[in-house]
VEXPARO-647193 format. One record per residue (C-alpha): residue in three letters; x, y, z. Coordinates in pm, whole numbers, padded with zeros to 5 digits, always signed. Last residue first. Example, Ala and Ser with C-alpha at 12.3 -4.5 7.8 and 13.67 -1.06 7.14 Angstrom:
SER+01367-00106+00714 ALA+01230-00450+00780 
END
This chain:
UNK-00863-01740+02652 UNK-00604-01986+02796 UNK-00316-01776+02737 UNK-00440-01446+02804 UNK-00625-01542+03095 UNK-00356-01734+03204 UNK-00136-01397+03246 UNK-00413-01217+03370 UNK-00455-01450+03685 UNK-00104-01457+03751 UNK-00078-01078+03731 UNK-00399-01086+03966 UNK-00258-01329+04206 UNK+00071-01139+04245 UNK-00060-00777+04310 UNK+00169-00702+04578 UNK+00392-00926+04794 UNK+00615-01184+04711 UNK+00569-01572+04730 UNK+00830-01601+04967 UNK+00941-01243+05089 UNK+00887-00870+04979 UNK+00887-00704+04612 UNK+00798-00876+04303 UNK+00977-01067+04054 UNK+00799-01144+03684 UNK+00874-01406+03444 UNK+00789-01535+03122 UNK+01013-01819+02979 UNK+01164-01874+02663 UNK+01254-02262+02624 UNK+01512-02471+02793 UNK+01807-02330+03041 UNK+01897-01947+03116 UNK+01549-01861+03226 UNK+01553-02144+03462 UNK+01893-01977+03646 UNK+01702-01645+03701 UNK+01370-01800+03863 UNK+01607-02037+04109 UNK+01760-01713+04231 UNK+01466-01711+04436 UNK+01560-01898+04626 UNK+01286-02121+04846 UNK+01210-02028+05168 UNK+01410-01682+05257 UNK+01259-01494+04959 UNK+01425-01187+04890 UNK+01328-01117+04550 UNK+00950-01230+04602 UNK+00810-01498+04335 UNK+00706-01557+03975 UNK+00776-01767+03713 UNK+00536-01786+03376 UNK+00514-02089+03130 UNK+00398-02133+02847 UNK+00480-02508+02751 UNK+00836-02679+02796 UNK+01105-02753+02557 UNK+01393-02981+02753 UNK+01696-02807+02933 UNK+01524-02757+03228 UNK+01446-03131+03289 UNK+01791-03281+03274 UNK+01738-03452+03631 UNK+02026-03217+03753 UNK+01886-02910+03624 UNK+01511-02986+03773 UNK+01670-03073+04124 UNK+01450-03287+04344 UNK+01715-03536+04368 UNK+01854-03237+04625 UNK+01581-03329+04824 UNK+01660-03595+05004 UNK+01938-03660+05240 UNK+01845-03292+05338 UNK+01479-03393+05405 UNK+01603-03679+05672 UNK+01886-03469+05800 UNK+01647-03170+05876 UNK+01380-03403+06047 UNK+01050-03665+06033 UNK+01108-03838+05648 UNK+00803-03980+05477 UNK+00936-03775+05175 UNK+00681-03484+05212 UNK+00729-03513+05595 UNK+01073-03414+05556 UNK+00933-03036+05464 UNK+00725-03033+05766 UNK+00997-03173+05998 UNK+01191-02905+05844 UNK+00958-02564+05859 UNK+00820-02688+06233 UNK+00694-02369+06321 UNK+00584-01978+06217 UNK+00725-01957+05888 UNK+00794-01638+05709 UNK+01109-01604+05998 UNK+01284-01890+05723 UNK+01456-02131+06045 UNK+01585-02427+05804 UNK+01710-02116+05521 UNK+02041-02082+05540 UNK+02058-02468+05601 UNK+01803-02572+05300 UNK+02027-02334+05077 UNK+02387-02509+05118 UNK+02222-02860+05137 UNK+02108-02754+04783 UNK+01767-02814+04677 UNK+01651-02433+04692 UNK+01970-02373+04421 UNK+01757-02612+04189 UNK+01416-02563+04086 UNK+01225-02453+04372 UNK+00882-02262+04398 UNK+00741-01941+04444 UNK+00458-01946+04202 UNK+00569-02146+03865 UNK+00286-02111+03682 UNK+00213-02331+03358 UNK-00011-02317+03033 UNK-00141-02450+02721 UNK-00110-02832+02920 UNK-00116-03209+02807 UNK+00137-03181+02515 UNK+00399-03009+02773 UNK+00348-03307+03012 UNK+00694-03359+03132 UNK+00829-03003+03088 UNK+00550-02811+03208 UNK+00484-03081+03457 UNK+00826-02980+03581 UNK+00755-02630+03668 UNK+00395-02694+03767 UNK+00576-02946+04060 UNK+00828-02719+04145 UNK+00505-02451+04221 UNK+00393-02628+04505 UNK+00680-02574+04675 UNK+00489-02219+04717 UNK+00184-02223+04477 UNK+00154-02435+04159 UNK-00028-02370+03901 UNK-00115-02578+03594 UNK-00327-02482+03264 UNK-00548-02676+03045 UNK-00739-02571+02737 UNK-00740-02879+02495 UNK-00959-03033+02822 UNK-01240-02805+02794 UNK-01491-02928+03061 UNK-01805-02995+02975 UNK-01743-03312+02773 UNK-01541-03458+03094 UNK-01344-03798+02959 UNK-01015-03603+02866 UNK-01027-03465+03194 UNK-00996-03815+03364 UNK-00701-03881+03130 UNK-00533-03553+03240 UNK-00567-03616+03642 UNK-00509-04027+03568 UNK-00133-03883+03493 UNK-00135-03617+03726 UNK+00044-03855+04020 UNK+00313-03977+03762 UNK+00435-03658+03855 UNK+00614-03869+04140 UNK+00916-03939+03932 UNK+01198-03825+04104 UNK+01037-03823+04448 UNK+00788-03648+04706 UNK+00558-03939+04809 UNK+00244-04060+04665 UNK-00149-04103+04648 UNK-00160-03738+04717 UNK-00461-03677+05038 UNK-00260-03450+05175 UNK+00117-03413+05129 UNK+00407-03616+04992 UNK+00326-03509+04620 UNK+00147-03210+04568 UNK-00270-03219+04679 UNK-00537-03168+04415 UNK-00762-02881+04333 UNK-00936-02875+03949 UNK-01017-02449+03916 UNK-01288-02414+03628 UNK-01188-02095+03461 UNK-01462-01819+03353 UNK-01286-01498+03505 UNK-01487-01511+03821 UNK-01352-01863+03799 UNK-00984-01789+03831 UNK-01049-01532+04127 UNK-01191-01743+04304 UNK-00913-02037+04281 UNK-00708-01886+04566 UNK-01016-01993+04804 UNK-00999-02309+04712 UNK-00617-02330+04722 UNK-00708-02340+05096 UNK-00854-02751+05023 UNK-00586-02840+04834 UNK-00280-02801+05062 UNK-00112-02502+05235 UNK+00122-02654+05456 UNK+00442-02776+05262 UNK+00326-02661+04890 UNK+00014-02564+04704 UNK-00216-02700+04448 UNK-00430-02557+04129 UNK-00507-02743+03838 UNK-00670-02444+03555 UNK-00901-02592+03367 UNK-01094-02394+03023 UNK-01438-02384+03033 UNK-01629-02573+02849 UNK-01950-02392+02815 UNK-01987-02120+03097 UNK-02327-02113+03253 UNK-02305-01884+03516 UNK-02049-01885+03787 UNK-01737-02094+03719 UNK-01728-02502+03824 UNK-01522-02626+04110 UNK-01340-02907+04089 UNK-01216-03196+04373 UNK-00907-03402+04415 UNK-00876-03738+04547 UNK-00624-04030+04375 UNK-00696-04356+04544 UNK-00495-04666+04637 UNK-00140-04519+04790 UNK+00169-04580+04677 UNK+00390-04858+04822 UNK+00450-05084+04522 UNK+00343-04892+04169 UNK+00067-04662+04086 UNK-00313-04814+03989 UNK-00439-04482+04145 UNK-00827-04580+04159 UNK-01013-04228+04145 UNK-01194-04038+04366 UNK-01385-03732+04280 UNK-01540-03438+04438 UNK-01744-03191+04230 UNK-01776-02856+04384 UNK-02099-02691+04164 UNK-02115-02264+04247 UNK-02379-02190+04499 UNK-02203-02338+04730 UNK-02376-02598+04988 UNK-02181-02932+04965 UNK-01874-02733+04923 UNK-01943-02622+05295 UNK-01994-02993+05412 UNK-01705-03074+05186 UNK-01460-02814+05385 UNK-01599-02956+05749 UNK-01494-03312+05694 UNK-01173-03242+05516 UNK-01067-02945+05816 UNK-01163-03282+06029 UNK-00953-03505+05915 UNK-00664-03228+05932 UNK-00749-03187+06329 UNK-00726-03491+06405 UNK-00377-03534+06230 UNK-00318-03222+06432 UNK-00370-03408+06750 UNK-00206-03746+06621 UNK+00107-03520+06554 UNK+00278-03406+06273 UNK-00014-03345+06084 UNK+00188-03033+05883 UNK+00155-02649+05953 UNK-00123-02573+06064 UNK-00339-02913+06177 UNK-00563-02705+06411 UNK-00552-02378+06205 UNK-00697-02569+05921 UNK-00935-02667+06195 UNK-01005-02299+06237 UNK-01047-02226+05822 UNK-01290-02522+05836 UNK-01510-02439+06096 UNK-01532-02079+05926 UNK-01652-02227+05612 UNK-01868-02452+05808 UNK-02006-02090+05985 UNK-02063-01919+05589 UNK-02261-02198+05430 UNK-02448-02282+05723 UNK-02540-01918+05777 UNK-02627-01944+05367 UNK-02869-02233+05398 UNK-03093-02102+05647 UNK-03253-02496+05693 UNK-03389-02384+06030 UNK-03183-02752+06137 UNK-02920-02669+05847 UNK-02863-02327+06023 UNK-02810-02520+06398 UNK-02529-02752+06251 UNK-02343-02440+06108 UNK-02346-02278+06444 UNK-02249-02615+06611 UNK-01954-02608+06344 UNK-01854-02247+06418 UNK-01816-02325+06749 UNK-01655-02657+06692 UNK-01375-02470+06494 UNK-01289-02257+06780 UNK-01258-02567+07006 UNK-01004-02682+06732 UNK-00818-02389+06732 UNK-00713-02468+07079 UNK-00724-02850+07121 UNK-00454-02818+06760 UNK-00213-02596+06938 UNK-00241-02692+07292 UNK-00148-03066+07163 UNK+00073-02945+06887 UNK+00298-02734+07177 UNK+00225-02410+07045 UNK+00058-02256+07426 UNK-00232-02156+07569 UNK-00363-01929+07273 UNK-00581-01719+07463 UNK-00521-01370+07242 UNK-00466-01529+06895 UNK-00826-01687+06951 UNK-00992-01365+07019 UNK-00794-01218+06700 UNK-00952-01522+06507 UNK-01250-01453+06606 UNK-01260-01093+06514 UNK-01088-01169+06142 UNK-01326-01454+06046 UNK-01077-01659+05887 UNK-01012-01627+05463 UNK-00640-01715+05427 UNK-00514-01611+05755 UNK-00209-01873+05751 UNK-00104-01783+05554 UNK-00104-01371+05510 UNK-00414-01117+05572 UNK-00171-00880+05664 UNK-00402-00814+05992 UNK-00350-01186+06037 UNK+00011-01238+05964 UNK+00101-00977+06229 UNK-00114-01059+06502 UNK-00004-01486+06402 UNK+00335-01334+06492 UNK+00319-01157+06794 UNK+00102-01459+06914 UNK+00428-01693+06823 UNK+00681-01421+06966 UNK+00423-01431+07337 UNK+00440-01762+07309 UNK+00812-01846+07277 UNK+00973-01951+06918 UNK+01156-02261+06877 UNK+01502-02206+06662 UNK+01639-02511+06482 UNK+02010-02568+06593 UNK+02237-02470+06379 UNK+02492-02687+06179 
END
């Protein structure tokens, strides 16, 4: 078994250059300048340097953001608690391993609903009582944002991501979707976040009060719901679309296990993936309460969708995409779902996890045509 690889400095900054004039996680919407400037001085990736670094570019933002609501110039506050966010997102980047980054994560909450608080298009946040079973948590959290203009029941689209990229940066993701008419619902996977549980067999029981809380929204259309799920995000639309076919029109498997990526065989090729920039396994054990490699690989393969006897069931719509030569999940998952269960749509694209090209708009089109 290898050893997991640690990058220096110098290959960490070389990295974050490259990501960030790609515009790839984790650049999702950053001020490009300041985070260059930030790239630059980056004392070190040890989760203390890590998280105090980012963190003190966050607070600059912040105090900006504080000084606009005192001259109450409500779009500079808008656009500098944005920012704050997207650097304490940095702070906790990729998993609150570490009481530093766990700081940091409570803050990237804080500073993301001071900036919902001021778009121009509604952010509802909402808490419900999770009445789960022993050991899960008390309250399910997610949030919805409302199209542009007044669109009358709009169709949903749930939106969440994997490992590191959790509710809050879906936001962003979600534009698209509601400059089409969509209201975009944004809740945390399993084993990350703000979910109410841990990674597990059954933890889709998390999107249970999710559907029954629709049902009870008269201006949203709940007949009209789809699911998408980004990075390992996108097991979890995979098996909702199998699970709760009768509750959605639509699904979107984007770049997300289903079987092979469960495999101790897979999660050792692929424990030091070069598309991630740190802790990969302790992230990925996290979702399962676990800390390491052994503690993740002990787990997952329960994950698998052919094992549990899901892919062989009827699903809804549903569309699987990802990059042929993903090193994350395989993406020879996509070819062994379309031999199992009902027609599928699918569509492989060029490049790594997630792939590269216009995936958000074909994914965007796609539930437009379904959902519309």
């Amino acid at each position: 078994m290898s050893a997991t690889t640690t990058r220096t400095l110098s290959d960490a900054q070389q990295w974050l250059r490259e990501h960030l004039e790609q515009r790839r996680n984790p650049f999702n919407a950053i001020d490009h300048d300041a985070a260059a400037r930030h790239i630059e001085t980056l004392p070190g990736i040890d989760p203390e340097s890590w998280a105090g670094h980012w963190l003190a570019g966050a607070e600059e933002f912040a105090s900006r953001a504080r000084a606009a609501e005192a001259s109450d110039d409500r779009e500079q506050a808008l656009e500098n608690w944005w920012q704050a966010y997207q650097f304490a997102f940095l702070g906790r980047y990729p998993s609150p391993l570490h009481p530093a980054k766990l700081h940091a994560y409570d803050l990237a909450v804080e500073y993301f609903g001071r900036m919902s608080a001021l778009e121009h298009t509604p952010v509802q946040h909402v808490e419900l009582t999770f009445d789960g079973r022993a050991g899960d948590g008390d309250a399910l959290r997610f949030f919805v944002a409302r199209p542009p203009g007044a669109a009358v029941r709009p169709p949903v689209v749930l939106m969440w991501g994997g490992i590191d990229v959790w509710k809050e940066e879906t936001y962003a993701r979600g534009r698209m979707l509601r400059e089409r008419g969509f209201a975009t619902l944004h809740i945390d996977k399993p084993g990350v976040g703000q979910s109410p549980v841990q990674a597990g067999r059954d933890a889709e029981r998390q999107w249970d009060p999710v559907f029954a809380w629709l049902r009870g929204q008269p201006d949203l259309n709940s007949e009209k719901v789809a699911a998408l799920g980004l990075s390992f995000g996108g097991y979890w639309a995979m098996k909702l679309a199998h699970t709760h076919r009768e509750q959605l029109a639509a699904a979107v498997n984007w770049g997300g296990g289903i079987h092979l990526t469960f495999q101790p065989e897979w999660q050792e090729r692929s424990r030091n993936a070069s598309s991630y920039l740190m802790d990969l396994m302790p992230a990925r054990a996290r979702i399962f309460g676990g800390n390491s490699f052994e503690d993740y690989v002990a787990r997952c393969p329960e994950l698998s969708l052919l094992d549990q006897g899901v892919l062989d069931q009827p699903s809804c719509p549903l569309l699987l995409v990802n990059g042929k030569d993903d090193r994350q999940n395989a993406s020879a998952d996509l070819y062994l779902a379309l031999e199992h269960g009902s027609p599928k749509a699918a569509r492989m694209f060029p490049g790594g996890h997630m792939g590269r090209g216009p995936v958000l708009e074909t994914v965007v089109d796609w539930l437009t045509e379904r959902l519309n």
